[in-house]
N, C-alpha and C positions, 0 to 999 in steps of 0.2 A: 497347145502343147502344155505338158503337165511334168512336173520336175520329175526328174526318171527316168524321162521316155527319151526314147533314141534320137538324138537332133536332125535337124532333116538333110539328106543330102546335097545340100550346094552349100554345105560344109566343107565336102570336095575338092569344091570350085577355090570355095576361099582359103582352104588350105596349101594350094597350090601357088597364088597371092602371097602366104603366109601371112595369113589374115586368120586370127580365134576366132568361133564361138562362142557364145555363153548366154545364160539364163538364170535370171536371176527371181525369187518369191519373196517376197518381204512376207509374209504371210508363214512360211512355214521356216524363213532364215535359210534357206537353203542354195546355192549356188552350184548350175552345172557349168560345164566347162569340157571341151573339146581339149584334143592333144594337145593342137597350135597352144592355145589359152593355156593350158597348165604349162608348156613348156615356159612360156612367157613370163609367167609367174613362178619360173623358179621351182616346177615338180615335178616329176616324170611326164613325160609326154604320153598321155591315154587321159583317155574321158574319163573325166571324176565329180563326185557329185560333195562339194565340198560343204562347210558353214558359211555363215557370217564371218566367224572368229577366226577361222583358219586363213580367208580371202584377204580378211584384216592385215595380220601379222606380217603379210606379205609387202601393203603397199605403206608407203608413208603415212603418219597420223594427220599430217596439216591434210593431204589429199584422200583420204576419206573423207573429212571432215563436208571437204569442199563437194565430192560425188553426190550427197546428199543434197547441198543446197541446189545444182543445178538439176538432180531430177527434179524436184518441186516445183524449178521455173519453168522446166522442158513442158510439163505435166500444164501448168496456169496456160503456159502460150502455147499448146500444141504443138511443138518443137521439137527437134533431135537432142537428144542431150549430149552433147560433145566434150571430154573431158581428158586434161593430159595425167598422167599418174607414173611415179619413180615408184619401181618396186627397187626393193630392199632386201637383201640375204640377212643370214642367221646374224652376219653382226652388224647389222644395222646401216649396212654400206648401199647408198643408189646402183643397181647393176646396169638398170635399162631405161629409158623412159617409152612410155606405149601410149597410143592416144586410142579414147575407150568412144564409141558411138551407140546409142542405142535409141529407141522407141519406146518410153515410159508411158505406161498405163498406171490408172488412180480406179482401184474395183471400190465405191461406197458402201459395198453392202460389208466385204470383210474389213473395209479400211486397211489395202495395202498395197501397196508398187506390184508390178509386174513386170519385165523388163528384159528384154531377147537386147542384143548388142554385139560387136564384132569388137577386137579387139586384135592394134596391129604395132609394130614395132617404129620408132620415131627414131631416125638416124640423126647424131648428132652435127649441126654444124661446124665447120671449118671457125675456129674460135679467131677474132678479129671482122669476123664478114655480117654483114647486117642481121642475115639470119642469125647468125652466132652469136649476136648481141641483143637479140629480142626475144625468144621464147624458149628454145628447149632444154636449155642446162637448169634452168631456174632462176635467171635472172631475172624473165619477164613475172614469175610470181612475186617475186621481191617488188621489184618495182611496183606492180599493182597492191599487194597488201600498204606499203609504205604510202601509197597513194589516199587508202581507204582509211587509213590510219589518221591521216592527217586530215584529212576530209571530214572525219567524222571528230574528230576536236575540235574545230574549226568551226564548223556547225553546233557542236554541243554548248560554244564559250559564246555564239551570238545572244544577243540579248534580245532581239528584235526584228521585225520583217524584214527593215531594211537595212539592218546587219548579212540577215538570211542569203538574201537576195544578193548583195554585195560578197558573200562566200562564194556564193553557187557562182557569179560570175567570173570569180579568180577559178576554178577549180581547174588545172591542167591533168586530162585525164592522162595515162601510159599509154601513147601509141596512138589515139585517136581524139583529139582533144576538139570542142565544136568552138562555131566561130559567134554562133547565137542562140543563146535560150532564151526560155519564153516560162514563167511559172503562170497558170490556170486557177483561178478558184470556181466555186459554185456558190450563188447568189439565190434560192429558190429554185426556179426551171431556169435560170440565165446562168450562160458562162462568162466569165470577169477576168481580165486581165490583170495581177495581183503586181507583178513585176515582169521587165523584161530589158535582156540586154544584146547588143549586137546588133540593135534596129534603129535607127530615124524615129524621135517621137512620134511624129506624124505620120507613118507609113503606118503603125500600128492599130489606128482608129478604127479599121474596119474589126479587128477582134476583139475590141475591147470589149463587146458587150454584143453577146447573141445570143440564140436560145440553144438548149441546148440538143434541140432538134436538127441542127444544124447539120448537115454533110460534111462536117469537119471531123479532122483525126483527134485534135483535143476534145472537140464535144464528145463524140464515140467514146475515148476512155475514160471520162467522166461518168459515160452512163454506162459501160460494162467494168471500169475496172479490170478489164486488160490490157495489157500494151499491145502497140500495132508500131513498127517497123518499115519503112520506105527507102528501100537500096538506090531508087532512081528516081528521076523525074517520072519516066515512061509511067514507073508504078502508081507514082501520086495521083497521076493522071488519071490511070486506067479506073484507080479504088475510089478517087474523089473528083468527079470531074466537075462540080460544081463548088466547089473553092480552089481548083486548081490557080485559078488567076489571079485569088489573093495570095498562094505563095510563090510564084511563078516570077514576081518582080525582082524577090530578095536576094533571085540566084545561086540558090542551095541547092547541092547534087544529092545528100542523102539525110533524111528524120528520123527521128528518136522519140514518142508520145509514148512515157510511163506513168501509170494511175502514183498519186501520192494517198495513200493508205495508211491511216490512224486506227488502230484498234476494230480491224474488218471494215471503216467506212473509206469511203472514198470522196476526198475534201477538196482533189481539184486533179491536175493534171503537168507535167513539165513536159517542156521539149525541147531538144538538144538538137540541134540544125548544125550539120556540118558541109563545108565550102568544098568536101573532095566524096567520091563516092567509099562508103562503109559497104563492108559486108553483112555484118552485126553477125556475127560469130558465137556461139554457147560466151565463150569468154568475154565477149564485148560486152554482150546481152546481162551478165553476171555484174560485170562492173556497171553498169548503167544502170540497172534495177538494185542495185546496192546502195549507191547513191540518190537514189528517189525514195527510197525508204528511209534513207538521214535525213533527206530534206524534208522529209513529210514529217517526219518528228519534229525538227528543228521549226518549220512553220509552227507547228501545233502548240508545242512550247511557246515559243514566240507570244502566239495569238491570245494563249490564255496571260501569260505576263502583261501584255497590253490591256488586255481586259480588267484583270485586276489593278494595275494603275488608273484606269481612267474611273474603275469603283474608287481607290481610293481616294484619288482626288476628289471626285463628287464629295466623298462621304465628307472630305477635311474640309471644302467648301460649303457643306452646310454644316458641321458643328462648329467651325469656326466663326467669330463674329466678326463683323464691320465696325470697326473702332468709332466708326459716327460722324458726324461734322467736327468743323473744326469750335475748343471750347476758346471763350478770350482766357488770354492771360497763360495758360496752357497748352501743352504739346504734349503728345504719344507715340508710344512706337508699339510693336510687340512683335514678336518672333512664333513659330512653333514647326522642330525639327523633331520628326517620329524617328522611334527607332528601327533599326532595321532588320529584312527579313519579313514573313508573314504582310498580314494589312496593314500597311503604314501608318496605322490609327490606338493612338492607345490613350491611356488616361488623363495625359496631363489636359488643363484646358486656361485658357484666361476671360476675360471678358468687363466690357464696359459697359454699365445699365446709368442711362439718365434719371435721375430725380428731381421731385418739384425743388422748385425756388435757383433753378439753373445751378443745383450739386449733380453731380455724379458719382458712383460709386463704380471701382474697381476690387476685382477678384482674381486670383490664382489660385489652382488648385492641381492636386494629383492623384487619382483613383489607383490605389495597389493596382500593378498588372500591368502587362502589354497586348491585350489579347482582345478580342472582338468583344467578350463581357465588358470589360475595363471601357471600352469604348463607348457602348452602352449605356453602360452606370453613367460615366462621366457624362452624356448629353442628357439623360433624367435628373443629375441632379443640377447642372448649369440652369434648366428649364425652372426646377424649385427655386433656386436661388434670387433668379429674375423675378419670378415671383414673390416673392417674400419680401424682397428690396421693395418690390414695387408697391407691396400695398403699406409700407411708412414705416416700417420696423426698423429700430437701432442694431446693430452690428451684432451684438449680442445675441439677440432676441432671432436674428436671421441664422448667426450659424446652428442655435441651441435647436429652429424648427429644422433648419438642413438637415443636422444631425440625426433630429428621431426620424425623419423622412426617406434617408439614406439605411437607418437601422433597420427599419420597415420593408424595404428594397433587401439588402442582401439578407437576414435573417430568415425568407421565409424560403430561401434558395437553399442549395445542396450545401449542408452541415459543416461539408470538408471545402466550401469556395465561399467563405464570407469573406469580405473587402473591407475595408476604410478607405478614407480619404480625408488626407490634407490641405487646408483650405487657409487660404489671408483675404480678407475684406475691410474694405475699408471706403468709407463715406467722404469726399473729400470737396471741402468748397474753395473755387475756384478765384472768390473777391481775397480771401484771407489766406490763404493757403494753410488751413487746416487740416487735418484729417482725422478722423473717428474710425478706431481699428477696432476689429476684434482676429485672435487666430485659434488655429482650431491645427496644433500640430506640425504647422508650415515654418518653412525657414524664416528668419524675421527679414525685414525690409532693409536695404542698404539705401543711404542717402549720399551722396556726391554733390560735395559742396561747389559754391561757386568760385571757392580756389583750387577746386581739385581735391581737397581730402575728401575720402569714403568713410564712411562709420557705419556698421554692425547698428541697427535701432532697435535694442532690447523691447521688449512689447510682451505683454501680459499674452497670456495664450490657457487653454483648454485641449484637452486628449481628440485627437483626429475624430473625425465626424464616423458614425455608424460603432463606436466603437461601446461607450455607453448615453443613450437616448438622452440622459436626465441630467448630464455635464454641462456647466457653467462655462461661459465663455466672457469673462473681463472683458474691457473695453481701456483701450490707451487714446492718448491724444499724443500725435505729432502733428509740425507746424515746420511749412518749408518756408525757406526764406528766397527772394528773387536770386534765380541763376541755379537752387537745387535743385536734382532730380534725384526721383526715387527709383531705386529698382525691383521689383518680383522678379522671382526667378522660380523656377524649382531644383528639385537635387541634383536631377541630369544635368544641369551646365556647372556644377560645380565639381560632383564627385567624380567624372567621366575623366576615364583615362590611367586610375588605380589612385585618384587621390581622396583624402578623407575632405570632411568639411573644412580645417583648419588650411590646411598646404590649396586647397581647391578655391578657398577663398581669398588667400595672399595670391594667388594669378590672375583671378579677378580683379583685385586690387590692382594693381598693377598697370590693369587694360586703363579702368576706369581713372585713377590719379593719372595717366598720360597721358590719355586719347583728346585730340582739339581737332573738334566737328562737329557737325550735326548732331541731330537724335538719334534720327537714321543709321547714319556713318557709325557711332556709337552702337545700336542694337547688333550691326554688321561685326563689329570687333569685337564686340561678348563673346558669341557666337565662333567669331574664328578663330579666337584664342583657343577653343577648344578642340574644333577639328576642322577649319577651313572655311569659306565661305559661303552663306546660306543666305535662304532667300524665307518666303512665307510658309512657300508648300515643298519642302526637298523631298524626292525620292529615288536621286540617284546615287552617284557614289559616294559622294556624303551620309545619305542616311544607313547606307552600307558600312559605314563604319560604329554606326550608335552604338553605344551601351546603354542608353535610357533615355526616354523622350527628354526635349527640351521645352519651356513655354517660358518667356521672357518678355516684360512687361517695363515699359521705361514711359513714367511722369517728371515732365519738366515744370517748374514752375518759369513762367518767362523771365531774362533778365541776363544780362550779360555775365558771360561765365557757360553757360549751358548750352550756347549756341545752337536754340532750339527755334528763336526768333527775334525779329529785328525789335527789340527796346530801347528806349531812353532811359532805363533805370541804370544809374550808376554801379559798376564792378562794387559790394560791397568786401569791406576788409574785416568783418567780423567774422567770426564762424562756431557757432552756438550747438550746445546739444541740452537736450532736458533727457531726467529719466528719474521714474516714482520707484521708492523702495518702501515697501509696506511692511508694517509689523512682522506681520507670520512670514516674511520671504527672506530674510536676514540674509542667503545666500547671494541677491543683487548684490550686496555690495562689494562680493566680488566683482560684476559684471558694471556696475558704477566704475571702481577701476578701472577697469579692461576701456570703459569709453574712452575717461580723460586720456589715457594712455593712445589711443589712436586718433583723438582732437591733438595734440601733444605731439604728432608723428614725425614732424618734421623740425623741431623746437631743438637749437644745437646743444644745449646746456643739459646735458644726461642727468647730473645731481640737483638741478630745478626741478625737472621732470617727474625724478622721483619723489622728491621735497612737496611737491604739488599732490601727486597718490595720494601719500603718507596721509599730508593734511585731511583729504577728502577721508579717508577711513577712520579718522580718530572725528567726523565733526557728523558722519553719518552714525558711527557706532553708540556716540554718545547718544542721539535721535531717539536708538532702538532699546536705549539702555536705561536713559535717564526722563522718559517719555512715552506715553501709548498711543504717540502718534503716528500717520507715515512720514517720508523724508519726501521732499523734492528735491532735487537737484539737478540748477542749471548752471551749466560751464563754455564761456566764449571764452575767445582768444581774439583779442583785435589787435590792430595796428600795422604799422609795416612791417618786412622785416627788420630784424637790428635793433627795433625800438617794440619791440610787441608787449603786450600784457595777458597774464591769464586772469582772469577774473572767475572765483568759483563761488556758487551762494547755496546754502543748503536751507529751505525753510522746513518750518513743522510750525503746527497750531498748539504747542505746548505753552503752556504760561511761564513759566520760570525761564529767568534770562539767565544765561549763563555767568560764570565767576568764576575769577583766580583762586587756589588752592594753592598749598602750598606741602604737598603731599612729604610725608618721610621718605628713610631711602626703602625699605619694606613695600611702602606701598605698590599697590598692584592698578590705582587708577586715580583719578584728577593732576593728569598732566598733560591733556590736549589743551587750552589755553598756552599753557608753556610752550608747546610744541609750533603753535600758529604763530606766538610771539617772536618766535625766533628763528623761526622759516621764513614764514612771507614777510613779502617789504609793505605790507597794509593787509591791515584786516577790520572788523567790528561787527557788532551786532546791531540788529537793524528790528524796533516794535512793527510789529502788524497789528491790523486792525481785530483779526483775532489770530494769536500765536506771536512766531518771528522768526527772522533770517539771522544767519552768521556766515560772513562770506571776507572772501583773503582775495590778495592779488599778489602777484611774482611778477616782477618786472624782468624782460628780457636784457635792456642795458640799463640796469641798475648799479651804480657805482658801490660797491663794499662798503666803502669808506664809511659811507650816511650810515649805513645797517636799517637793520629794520624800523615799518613806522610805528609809530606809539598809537598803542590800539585803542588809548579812552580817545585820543585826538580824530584817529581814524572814525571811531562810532560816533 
């Protein structure tokens, strides 16, 4: 039959039913339609050969919408496509509800629907009676969209299979809810048991794993990607009589085997077993193949999220290093918490490389980026770096070849994606507790005394590696004392969370001056002061919070205080800092400052405190004023509380000893002597063998009374 043409008579028949006609071409948009049918819809009662748009206007937009999706199912399963539909008057008012039936054809050649169908009035029920509360007013759509609604957020918020798998088995459907499902995968030619619930682990064993040649209804939709349907036992029987007996135990009256379909493939199979007999209705069938298409997403998702983790952990387990045996005398920690989102893998990195005579050198560093490059770069240049250590080069001479080695690497890449990288190394012996730094860009080192004060270690540095080839990299020397530890960090444990370096590092402080434990325990509360508890490799909800990788490096020198391991070395009551101020850097002596001042941290006497500054800046200025030499400056604090001392000594290799002046008032300078004199309670100058020191003390319970010592007595 061809749109136009006369419909056939046992139109008659069913007009007398009061049952429509109609016919519908997707091909030319055209829809005929019998009296019944026009009356139905609200038109004059005669045959009319209407549009698309005109048919449209007629019924509700939620139920077009729907008419479409269950032709396409009717069409896949060879099925009736069965559909309820509210038609709607001119103002938008439900007049009627009618349930539509029809016989949908799929022509490939024009690619279009074809569709003969009867169309008949739906009386509504007695409102209160079960029917009145299940389908035909619209309740039963409510409820099933709310159903699918929730279903498919549920599914879309799992993270994981057996997230997935743990949705699918809460999902209470509208009206016919199963008592056991079963999810399917494909394994090659094998079908695999992925999940399943509603079953006895052990009764399961025979499906776990068969071929998928199998006379089973899951192997079948696995290899056609249709679904199949079982209203009875009788049926299951009839269709599969050769695994009838494996489902036969479980006592289920009616099956549900829907293909799960990713982008046209077919990756496994569900089934929905329910304990009472289903009809599986257009609308059953609708809501069941709705939900096997969330689930097949929600698997697929799933699947590649797992894959991606289990990449990225590999990958973090091999750029990551193995800290090594244990060294004497010394203890390690390190941390490293990526940031989140994409590959868990991004610049930052640390690492411990052995050197002869039983040193080892440690490294921190962080490649610009978060991104698979950043990743990249960072294991090429950790690789140089090992190498370079390793064939005998000073710290210097390591980062200055990293540097051109790293320029070499991004330079010869895309114009608009060159990198840097900041680097701290440092060669450190394990009998003395020395260390030989060079930095290249990186935050400097913090040392945590074995009283608990923290200090900031000023340290010579050089412009980030790759940035220019042919940069110098200085060399410091620091020197831990039993019970310090050092810490590398990089930016992300300090900046993270909207703070600058300054405010990021007073909560740092904080952890570190408090915390009494381990090393461990310690790298654990760096770490969670920032965002919670972490571990080596994080990649869940924690790294879901990152703003920037983390990589955290903690040297203990052994020794009570550090509680890194059991010694006999006495708690010492000193606590020392050095730091070189060179000619051309006149700007350290701010940062000279800034030290005493946080050695100092805890010293009750405010007006000592600053009395102590003062001195260091009139005895360093002079250094750079009255001399072309650098300054050294070291400053301890011993003793107990109540009784303590600061002790500060500045040398230089200049030959002229210092001398009292006796400046006018005009004068602009020879009044630091005056100033030491009358500050500290002891001072003097002290020959070297070439040069010499001048250094003061402030006593913490020093009586007024005495005043200051007399400084030729003192020298």
């Amino acid at each position: 039959m061809r749109t136009g043409e006369p419909l056939p008579e046992v139109g008659d028949v069913l007009a007398a039913l009061a049952t429509g006609l109609w016919h519908w071409d997707t091909a030319t948009g055209e829809v005929t339609v019998d009296a019944v049918t026009a009356r139905l819809l609200g038109l004059p009662a005669e045959q009319v050969t209407l549009t698309e748009a005109q048919v449209r206007s007629r019924l509700h937009p939620v139920d077009w919408n729907e008419i479409t999706g269950v032709v396409q199912l009717a069409v896949a399963e060879g099925t009736l496509a069965e559909v309820r539909i509210r038609i709607m008057d001119e103002l938008g008012h439900v007049v009627r509800v009618v349930r539509s039936r029809s016989k949908p054809a799929f022509d490939p050649v024009r690619k279009a629907y074809e569709l003969t169908g009867t169309l008949q009035e739906v009386a509504e029920p007695t409102p209160g009676t079960p029917a009145g509360r299940s389908a035909v007013t619209g309740d039963w759509r409510r409820s099933r969209e709310a159903f699918l609604l929730d279903a498919g957020r549920a599914l879309a918020e799992a993270r994981s299979t057996e997230e997935v798998l743990r949705v699918a088995a809460a999902l209470s459907m509208p009206g016919f809810t199963p008592d056991g499902l079963a999810v399917f995968g494909v394994a090659g030619d094998r079908l695999t048991v992925i999940g399943h619930h509603g079953q006895p682990e052990n009764e399961v064993n025979p499906f776990v794993d068969m071929s998928l040649d199998t006379d089973y209804p899951a192997a079948e939709v696995a290899r056609t990607g249709r679904a199949v349907y079982l209203s009875s036992p009788q049926q299951y029987r009839s269709r599969y009589p050769m695994t009838w007996h494996l489902a036969e135990r479980f006592g289920r009256r009616s099956w549900a085997y829907l293909p799960l379909t990713v982008a046209g493939r077919t990756m496994g199979a569900w089934l929905a077993a329910f304990a009472y007999p289903v009809a599986f209705t257009p609308d059953e069938r609708s809501v069941l193949t709705t939900v096997a298409r969330m689930l097949a997403q929600a698997l697929s998702r799933a699947g590649a999220a797992e894959t991606q983790r289990e990449l990225t952990d590999g990958v973090q387990r091999a750029m990551l290093p193995v800290l090594g045996p244990e060294i004497p005398g010394m203890d390690i920690a390190a941390r490293y918490v990526p940031t989140g989102g994409g590959l868990q893998v991004g610049g930052d990195w640390y690492d411990m490389i052995p050197l002869p005579g039983e040193r080892f050198a440690i490294v921190i560093g962080d490649v610009q980026g978060h991104d698979v490059r950043a990743a990249a770069l960072m294991g090429q240049l950790r690789i140089a770096l090992r190498a370079y250590a390793s064939e005998g080069h000073r710290p210097d001479a390591v980062l200055s070849r990293a540097s051109h080695f790293f320029h070499g690497l991004t330079s010869d890449g895309d114009p608009g994606d060159l990198r840097f990288a900041t680097c701290y190394y440092a060669e450190v012996d394990p009998v003395t507790g020395t260390l030989e730094s060079a930095r290249a860009g990186h935050l400097d080192p913090v040392v945590r005394m074995a009283d608990g004060t923290a200090l900031i270690l000023a340290t010579a540095g050089g412009l980030p590696l790759g940035i220019d080839p042919d940069t110098d990299y200085p060399t410091t020397r620091l020197a831990l004392e039993p019970g310090d530890t050092l810490m590398l960090c990089t930016d992300g444990l300090v900046e993270t969370g909207g703070h600058d370096l300054q405010t990021g590092w007073h909560r740092l402080r904080v952890v570190l001056e408090d915390h009494e434990g381990g090393l461990e325990d310690l790298a654990d509360a760096l770490v969670g002061a920032v965002h919670g508890p972490s571990s080596h490799h994080t990649t869940g909800p924690l790294a879901d919070r990152r703003e920037d990788d983390i990589a955290l490096l903690l040297l203990c020198r052994q020794g009570e205080g550090c509680g890194c391991g059991d010694s006999t070395v006495a708690r010492p009551t000193v606590r020392r800092t050095m730091l070189s101020v060179a000619q051309a850097e006149p700007a350290r002596i701010a940062t000279a400052r800034q030290h005493l001042r946080d050695l100092l941290h805890d010293w009750p006497d405010e007006d000592q405190r600053d009395a102590a500054v003062l001195l260091l800046s009139e005895m360093l200025t002079n250094v750079l004023v009255h001399t072309d030499t650098d300054a050294l400056l070291v400053a301890e604090v011993a003793g107990e509380p109540g009784e303590r001392r600061i002790r500060v000594e500045v040398t230089d290799n200049g030959d002229d000893l210092p001398h009292k002046r006796r400046p006018g008032e005009m004068a602009s300078s020879g009044r630091g002597l005056m100033l030491i004199e009358l500050l500290a309670d002891a001072w003097g100058v002290a020959p070297r063998g070439k040069g010499k020191s001048i250094w003061y003390e402030v006593y913490e319970s020093a009586d007024p009374e005495d005043g200051p010592a007399d400084g030729s007595a003192a020298a």
